[in-house]
N, C-alpha and C positions, 0 to 999 in steps of 0.2 A: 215405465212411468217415473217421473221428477216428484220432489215433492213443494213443486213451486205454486205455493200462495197458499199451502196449506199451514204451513207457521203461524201464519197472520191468526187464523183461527184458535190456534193453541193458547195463543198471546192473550186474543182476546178472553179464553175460557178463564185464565188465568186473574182475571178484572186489575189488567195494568190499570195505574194509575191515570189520569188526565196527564199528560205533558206541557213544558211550557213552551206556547206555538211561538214563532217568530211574529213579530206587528211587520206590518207593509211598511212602515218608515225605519226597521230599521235596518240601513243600509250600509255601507262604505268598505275600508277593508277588511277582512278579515286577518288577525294573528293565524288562527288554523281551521278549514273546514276539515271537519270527520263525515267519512261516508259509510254507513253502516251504523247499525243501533244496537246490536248484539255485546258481548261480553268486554271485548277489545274496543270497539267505539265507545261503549259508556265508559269505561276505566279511562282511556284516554280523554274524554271527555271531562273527567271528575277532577283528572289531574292537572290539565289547561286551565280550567278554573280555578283551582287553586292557587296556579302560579300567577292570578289574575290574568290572563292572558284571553282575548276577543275570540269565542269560540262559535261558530255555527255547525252541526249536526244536522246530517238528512238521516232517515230511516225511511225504512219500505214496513217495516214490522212482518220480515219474516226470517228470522234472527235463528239459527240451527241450535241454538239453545231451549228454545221454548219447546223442540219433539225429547225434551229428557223425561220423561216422570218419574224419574229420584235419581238426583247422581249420590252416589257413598264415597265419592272420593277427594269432594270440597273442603277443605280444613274449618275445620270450629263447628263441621254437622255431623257430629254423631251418627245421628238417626238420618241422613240424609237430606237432599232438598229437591221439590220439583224442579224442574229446569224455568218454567214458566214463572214460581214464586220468585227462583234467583233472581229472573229479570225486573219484576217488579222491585224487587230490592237496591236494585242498581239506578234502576228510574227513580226511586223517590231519594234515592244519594245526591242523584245527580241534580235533580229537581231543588235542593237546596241552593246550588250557586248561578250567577248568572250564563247560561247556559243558551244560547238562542235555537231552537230545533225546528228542523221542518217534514212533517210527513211527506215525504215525497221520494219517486225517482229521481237519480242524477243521470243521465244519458248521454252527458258529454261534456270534457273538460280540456278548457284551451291551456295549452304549454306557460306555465311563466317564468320567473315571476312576474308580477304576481300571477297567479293562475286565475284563472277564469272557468267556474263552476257553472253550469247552464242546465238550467232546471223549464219544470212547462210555465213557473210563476216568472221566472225572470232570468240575471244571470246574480253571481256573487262573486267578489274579488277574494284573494286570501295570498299571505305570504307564503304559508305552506300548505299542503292537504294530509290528511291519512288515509288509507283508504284498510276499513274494517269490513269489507265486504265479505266472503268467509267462502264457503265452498256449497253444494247442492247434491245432498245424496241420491245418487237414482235406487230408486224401486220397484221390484216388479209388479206387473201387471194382473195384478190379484186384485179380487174384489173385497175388501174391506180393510185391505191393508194401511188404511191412515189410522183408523179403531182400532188396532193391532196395536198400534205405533206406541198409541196414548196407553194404551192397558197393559205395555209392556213385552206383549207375547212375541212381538215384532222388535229385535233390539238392532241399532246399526254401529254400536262401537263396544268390540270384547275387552278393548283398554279399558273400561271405562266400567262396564259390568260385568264381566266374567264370571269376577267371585260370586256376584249374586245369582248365578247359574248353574254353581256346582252340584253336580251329582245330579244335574237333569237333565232329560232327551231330548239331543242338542241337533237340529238342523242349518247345514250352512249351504245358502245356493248363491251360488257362483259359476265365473262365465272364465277365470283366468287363471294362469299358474300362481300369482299371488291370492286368490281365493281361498287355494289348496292351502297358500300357507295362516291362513287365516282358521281353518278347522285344525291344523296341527295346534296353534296355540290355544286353541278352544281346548283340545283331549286333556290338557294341564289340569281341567277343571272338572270331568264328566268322562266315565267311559264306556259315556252312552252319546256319539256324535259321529254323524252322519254330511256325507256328502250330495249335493243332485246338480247336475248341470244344469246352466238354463242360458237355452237360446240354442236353436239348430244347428249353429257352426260351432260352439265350442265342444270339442272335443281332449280331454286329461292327457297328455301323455304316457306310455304305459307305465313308466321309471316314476311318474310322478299318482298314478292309479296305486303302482305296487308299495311306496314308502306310504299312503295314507293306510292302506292295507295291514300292513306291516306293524303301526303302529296302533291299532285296532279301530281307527275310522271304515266306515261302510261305507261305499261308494253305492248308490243308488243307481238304478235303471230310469234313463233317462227318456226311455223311447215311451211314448203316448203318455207320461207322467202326469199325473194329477195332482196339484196342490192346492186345498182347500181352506183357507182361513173360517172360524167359528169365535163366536167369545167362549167356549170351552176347549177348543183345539186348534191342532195345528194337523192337518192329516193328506198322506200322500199314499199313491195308489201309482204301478205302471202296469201298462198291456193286460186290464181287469184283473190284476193280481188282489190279494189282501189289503184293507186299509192299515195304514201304520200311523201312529201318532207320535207328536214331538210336544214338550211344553215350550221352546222359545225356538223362533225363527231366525238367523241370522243371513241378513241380507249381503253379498261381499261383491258387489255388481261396479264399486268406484263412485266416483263421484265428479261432479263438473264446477272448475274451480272459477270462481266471478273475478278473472282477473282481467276485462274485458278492457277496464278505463286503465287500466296500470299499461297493458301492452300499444293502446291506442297512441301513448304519450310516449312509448319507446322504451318502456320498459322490460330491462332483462327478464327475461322467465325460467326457470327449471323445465326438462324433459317435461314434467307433469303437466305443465303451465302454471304453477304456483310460483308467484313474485318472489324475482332474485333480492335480498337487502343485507346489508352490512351490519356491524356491532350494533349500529346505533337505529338499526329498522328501517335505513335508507333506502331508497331505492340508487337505480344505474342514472335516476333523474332525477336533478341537487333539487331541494325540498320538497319531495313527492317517496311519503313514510307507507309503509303497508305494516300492519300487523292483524294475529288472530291466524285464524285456520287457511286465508288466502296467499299464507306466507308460507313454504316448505317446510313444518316441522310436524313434534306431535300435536293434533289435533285434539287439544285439552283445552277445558277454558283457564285454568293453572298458568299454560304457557300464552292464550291470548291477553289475558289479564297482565301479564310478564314483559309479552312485547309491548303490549299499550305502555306501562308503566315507565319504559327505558324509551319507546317515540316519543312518548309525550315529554320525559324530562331533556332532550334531545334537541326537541324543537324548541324549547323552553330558551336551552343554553343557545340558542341559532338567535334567537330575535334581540 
């Protein structure tokens, strides 16, 4: 299972703001369309406007920032922030300048310049575009795994929370050799972390069974396996063996990167299909910028904020 259109909900628990909608008159070229309403589209957002520069903004509002419920590692929060508050805080930034936004899908964009953006209301011109689109983590197929998500018990980046995991009973299911190495960096913090396969065909290699081993992760029985989400647990059971509990579930199954309109336009990709771009956030197609998590790096909003900042000043020095 994806967790596509469940952000949207996050978003809303979160009581975003009203945004400022686009009027039907107004039309003509665009300096820059941004695709995407998460971390990277509003910062580059914030920043076009400031250089007074003609900005139009689509969003879907389902932005991978809103499944945080505390990052501790945004600077100036101490105490941490929901991921849902952040974004609220970026819309009402943004909400200050003239900003034109449209709730909507983008579903396809003609080559330019100028490019030609094509939505269900209409089309829009623009010299350049960005595309802040981000990535789509998959999740398994457990029932109540979105309530997990929100409560924490369910986390999908150990960059990003580990520390707030140490020294508790750490499960990580995963389907690949980089899964494996995902509970190795987990042990840094707990050494209490556990392995489980998931899915019929992945099978560990034994070199790669014997180093987690070795290291004192537990590789789990994978045959008739039970995994039960609870709002008090996390509990697994194979072939009517004993229940065992875990306090955070780490999901390490990959994720599907929305570089759909990037590659449509002939844009280079990375093995992963994460968008190829230069110093300046370019793509391999002259003014067509990607930044955020749809771009090959670490997937922090630190670095999506980072690439917004240097596309947007970028596109700035372009027009």
């Amino acid at each position: 299972m994806s967790r596509k259109g469940s952000a949207c909900e996050f978003a809303a628990a979160a009581d975003l703001p009203r945004r400022p909608i686009m009027s039907s008159g107004d039309t003509g070229l665009f300096d820059c369309i941004i695709i995407g309403g998460g971390p990277a589209g509003l910062m580059a957002a914030l920043y076009l406007a400031r250089f007074r520069r003609r900005v139009l903004l689509f969003d879907e509002g389902n932005s991978r920032a809103a499944w945080i419920p505390r990052s501790h590692n945004l600077p100036g929060f101490p105490d941490g922030l929901p991921g849902g508050e952040f974004l609220q805080r970026l819309w009402n930034q943004v909400r200050n300048y003239a900003v034109n936004i449209k709730m909507e899908r983008v579903p396809d964009i003609q080559a330019g310049p100028p490019f030609l953006v094509r939505t269900a209301s209409g089309s829009y011109s623009a010299r350049t575009v960005l595309l802040a689109t981000g990535i789509e983590d998959i999740l398994p197929d457990l029932p109540g795994i979105e309530a997990a998500v929100r409560r924490g018990d369910v986390r999908l980046c150990p960059v990003c929370d580990a520390y707030e995991g140490k020294d508790r009973r750490i499960l990580v299911l995963g389907n690949s050799d980089q899964s494996a190495r995902k509970a190795h960096f987990l042990r840094r913090y707990s050494s209490h972390v556990a392995y489980l396969s998931y899915g019929s065909s992945h099978c560990l290699p034994a070199e790669v069974v014997g180093a987690m081993s070795q290291e004192g992760i537990r590789v789990l029985d994978a045959e008739e396996a039970q995994l039960v989400l609870s709002p008090s647990s996390i509990s697994y059971s194979s072939q009517g063996g004993r229940w065992q509990d875990f306090d955070i579930l780490y999901p390490a199954l990959g994720s599907r990167v929305r570089s759909k309109l990037a590659l449509e336009l002939g844009a280079e990709s990375e093995s992963d299909g994460c968008i190829k771009v230069d110093s300046h956030q370019e793509t391999s197609v002259s003014g067509l910028f990607a930044a955020g998590d749809v771009v090959a790096a670490l997937d922090q909003i630190a670095v999506a904020v980072g690439h917004a900042s240097i596309a947007a000043t970028a596109i700035n020095n372009r027009l």
